[in-house]
C-alpha positions as a Markdown table, in Angstrom:
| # | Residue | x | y | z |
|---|---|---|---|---|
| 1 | Unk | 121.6 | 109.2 | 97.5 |
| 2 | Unk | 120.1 | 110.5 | 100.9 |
| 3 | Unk | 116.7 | 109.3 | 101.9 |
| 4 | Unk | 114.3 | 111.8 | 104.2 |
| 5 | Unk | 112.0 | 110.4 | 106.7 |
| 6 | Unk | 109.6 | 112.5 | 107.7 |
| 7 | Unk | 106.8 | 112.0 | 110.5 |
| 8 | Unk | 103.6 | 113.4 | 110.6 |
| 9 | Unk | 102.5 | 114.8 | 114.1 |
| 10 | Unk | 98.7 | 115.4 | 115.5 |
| 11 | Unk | 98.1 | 115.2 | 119.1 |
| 12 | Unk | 101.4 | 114.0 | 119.8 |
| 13 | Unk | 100.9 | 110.7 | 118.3 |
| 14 | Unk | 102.5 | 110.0 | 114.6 |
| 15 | Unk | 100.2 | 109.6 | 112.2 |
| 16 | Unk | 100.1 | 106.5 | 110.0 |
| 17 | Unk | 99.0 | 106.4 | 105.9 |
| 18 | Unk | 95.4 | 106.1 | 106.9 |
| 19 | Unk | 95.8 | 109.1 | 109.5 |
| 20 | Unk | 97.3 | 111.1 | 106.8 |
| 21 | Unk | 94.8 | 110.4 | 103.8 |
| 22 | Unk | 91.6 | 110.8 | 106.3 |
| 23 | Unk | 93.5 | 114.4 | 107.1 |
| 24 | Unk | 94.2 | 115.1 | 103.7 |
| 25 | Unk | 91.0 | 114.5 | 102.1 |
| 26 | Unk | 89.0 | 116.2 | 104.9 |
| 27 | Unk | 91.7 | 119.4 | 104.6 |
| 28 | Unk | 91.2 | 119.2 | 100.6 |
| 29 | Unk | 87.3 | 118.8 | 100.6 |
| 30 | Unk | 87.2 | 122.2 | 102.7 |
| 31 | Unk | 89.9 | 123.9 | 100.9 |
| 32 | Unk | 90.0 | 127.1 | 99.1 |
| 33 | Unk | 91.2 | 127.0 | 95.0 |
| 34 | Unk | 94.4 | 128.7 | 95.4 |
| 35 | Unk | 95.3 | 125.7 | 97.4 |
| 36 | Unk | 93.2 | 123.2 | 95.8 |
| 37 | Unk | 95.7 | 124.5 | 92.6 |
| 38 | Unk | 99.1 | 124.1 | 94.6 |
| 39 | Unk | 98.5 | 120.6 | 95.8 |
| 40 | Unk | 97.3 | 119.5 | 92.3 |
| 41 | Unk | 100.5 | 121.3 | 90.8 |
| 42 | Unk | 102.5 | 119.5 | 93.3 |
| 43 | Unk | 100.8 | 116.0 | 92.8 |
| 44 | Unk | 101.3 | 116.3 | 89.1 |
| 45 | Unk | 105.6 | 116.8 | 89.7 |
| 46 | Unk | 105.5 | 114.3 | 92.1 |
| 47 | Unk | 104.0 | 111.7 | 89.3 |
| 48 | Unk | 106.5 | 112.5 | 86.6 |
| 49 | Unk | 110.0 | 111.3 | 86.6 |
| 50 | Unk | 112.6 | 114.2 | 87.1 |
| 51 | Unk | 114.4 | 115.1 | 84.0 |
| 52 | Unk | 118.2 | 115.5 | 84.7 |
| 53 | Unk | 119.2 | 116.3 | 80.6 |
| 54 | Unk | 119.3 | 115.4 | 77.6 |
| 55 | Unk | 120.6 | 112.9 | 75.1 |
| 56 | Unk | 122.2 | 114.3 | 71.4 |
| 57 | Unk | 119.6 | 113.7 | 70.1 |
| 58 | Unk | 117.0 | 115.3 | 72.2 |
| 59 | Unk | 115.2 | 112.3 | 74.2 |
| 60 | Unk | 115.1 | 112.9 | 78.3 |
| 61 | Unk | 117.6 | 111.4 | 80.5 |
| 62 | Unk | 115.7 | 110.8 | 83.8 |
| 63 | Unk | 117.4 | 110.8 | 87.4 |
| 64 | Unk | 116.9 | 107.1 | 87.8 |
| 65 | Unk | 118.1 | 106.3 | 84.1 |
| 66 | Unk | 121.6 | 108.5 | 84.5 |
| 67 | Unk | 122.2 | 106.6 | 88.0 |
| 68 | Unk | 121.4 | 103.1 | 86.1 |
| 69 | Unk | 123.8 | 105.0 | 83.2 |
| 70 | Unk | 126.5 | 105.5 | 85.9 |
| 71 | Unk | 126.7 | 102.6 | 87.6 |
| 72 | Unk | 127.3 | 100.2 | 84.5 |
| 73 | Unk | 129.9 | 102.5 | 83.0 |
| 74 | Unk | 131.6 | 102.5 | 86.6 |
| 75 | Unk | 131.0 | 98.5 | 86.2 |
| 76 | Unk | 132.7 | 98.3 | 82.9 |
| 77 | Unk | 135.5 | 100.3 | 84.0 |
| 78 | Unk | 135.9 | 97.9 | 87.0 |
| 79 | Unk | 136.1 | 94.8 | 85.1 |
| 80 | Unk | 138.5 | 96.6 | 82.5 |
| 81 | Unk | 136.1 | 97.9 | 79.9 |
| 82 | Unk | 137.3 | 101.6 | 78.8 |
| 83 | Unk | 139.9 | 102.6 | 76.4 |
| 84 | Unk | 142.9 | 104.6 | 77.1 |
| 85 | Unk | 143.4 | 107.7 | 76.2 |
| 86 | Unk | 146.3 | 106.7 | 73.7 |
| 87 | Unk | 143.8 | 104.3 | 71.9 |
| 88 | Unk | 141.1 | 106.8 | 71.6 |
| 89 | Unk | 143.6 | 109.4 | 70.0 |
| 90 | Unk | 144.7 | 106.5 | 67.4 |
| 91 | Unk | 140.9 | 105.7 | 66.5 |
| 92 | Unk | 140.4 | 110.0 | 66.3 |
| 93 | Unk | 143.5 | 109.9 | 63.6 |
| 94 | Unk | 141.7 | 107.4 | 61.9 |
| 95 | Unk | 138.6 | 109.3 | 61.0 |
């Protein structure tokens, strides 16, 4: 997973959290509503977890739950915890 570092320029100094609230709040409290809707709209994606699919039966799979969901089924196949594909065609003849 790549990270992005971004840095926030005014007068050629970078702007700490503080900077950047103090900035935003002054830019919001004079903004028009078109913006004062995109910025809400943004915030309120921002807050919610991104949903990457779906289980069978219809609950959200979230980015960080599939990664958590990847890395223990690459775990269990590390420490020898998969069948083979012979075995799961015995268990299908089965059914």
């Amino acid at each position: 997973m790549s990270t992005i570092n971004l840095k926030f320029v005014k007068n050629r100094m970078v702007m700490g959290v503080s900077e950047l609230r103090k900035e935003l709040h002054d830019f919001i409290n004079h903004a028009d509503e078109r913006f004062l809707k995109m910025v809400y709209a943004m915030s309120k994606e921002y807050e919610e977890p991104e949903i990457v699919g779906y289980t069978l039966d219809g609950s959200p799979i979230t980015r960080q739950h599939l990664v958590k969901r990847i890395k223990a089924a690459s775990e269990g196949v590390k420490s020898g915890d998969f069948l083979a594909q012979e075995d799961v065609e015995k268990e299908v003849e089965n059914w």
